[in-house]
C-alpha positions as CSV (number, residue, x, y, z in Angstrom):
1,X,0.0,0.0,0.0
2,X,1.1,3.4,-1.2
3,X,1.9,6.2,2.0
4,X,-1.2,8.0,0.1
5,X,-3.2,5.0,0.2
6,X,-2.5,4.4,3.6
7,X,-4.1,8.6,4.3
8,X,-6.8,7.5,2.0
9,X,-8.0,5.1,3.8
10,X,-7.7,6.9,7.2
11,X,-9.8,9.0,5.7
12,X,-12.3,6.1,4.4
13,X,-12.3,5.0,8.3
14,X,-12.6,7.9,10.2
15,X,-14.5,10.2,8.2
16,X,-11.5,12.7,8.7
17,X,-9.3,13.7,6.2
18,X,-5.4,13.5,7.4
19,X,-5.1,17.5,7.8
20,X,-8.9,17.1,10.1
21,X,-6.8,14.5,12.1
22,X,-3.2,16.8,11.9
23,X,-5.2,19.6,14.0
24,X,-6.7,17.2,16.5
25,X,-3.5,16.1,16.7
26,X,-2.3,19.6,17.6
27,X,-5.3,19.9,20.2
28,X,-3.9,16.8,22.1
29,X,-0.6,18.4,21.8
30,X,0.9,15.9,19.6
31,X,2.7,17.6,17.5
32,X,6.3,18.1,15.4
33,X,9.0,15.7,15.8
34,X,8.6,15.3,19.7
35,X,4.9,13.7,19.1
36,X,5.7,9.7,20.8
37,X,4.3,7.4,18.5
38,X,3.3,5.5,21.0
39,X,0.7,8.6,22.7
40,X,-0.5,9.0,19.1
41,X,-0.9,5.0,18.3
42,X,-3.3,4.7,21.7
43,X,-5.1,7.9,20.4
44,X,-6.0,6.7,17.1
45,X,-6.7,3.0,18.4
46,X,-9.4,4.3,21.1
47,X,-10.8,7.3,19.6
48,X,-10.9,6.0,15.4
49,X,-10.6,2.1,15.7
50,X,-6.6,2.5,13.6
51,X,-4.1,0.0,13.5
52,X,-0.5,0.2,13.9
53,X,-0.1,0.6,10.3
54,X,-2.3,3.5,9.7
55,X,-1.6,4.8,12.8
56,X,2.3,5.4,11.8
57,X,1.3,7.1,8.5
58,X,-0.1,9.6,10.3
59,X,2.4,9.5,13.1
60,X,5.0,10.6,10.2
61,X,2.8,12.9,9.0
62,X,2.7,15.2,12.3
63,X,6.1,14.9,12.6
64,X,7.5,15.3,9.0
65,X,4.5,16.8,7.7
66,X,3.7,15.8,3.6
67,X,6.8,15.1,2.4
68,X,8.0,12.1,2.0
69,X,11.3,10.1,0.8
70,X,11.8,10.1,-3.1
71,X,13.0,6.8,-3.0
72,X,9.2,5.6,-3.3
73,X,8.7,7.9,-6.1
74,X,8.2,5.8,-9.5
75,X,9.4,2.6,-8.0
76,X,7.5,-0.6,-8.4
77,X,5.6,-2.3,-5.6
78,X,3.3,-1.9,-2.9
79,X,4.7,1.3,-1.6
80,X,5.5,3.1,-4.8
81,X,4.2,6.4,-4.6
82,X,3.4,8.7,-7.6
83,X,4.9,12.2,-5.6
84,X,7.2,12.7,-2.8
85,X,4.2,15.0,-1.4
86,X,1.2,13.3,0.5
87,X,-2.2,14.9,-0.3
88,X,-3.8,15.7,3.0
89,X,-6.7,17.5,2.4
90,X,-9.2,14.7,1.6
91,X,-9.1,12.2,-1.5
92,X,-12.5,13.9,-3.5
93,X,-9.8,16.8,-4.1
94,X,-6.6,15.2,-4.7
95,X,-5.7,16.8,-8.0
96,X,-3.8,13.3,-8.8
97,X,-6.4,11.4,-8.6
């Protein structure tokens, strides 16, 4: 599954769209590259029903923001991803799509 795919279906589960769940985030003061995975992992689990794996694509997400490694872009596979920039602001507006 693609690092988009991954925010897509967040999205699918929740009802949120990943920059809904980015300020939330901020509300429960999880936020920037101190945010413990761990804190945000129990968060998701209780409150949205997520599972480790979606919960870390967001967890990157608060503390990397969109970007994302180029070393996904164009490759082949389950993670290949088509931009080294996530779309956060919900799939029905991804211009990529």
């Amino acid at each position: 599954m693609s690092f988009q795919a991954y925010l897509d279906t967040i999205e699918d589960k929740t009802g949120l769209t990943p920059r809904q769940l980015l300020d939330l985030a901020r509300e429960k003061g999880f936020d920037g590259e101190s945010a413990k995975a761990g804190e945000v992992l129990d968060w998701l689990k209780a409150d949205y029903g997520l599972g480790r794996g979606h919960g870390m694509a967001l967890v990157h997400v608060i503390r990397h923001g969109p970007a994302i490694s180029s070393k996904h872009v164009g490759a082949t596979g389950a993670h290949a991803d088509a931009s080294d920039r996530l779309w956060l602001d919900g799939k029905a507006t991804n211009p990529a799509s």
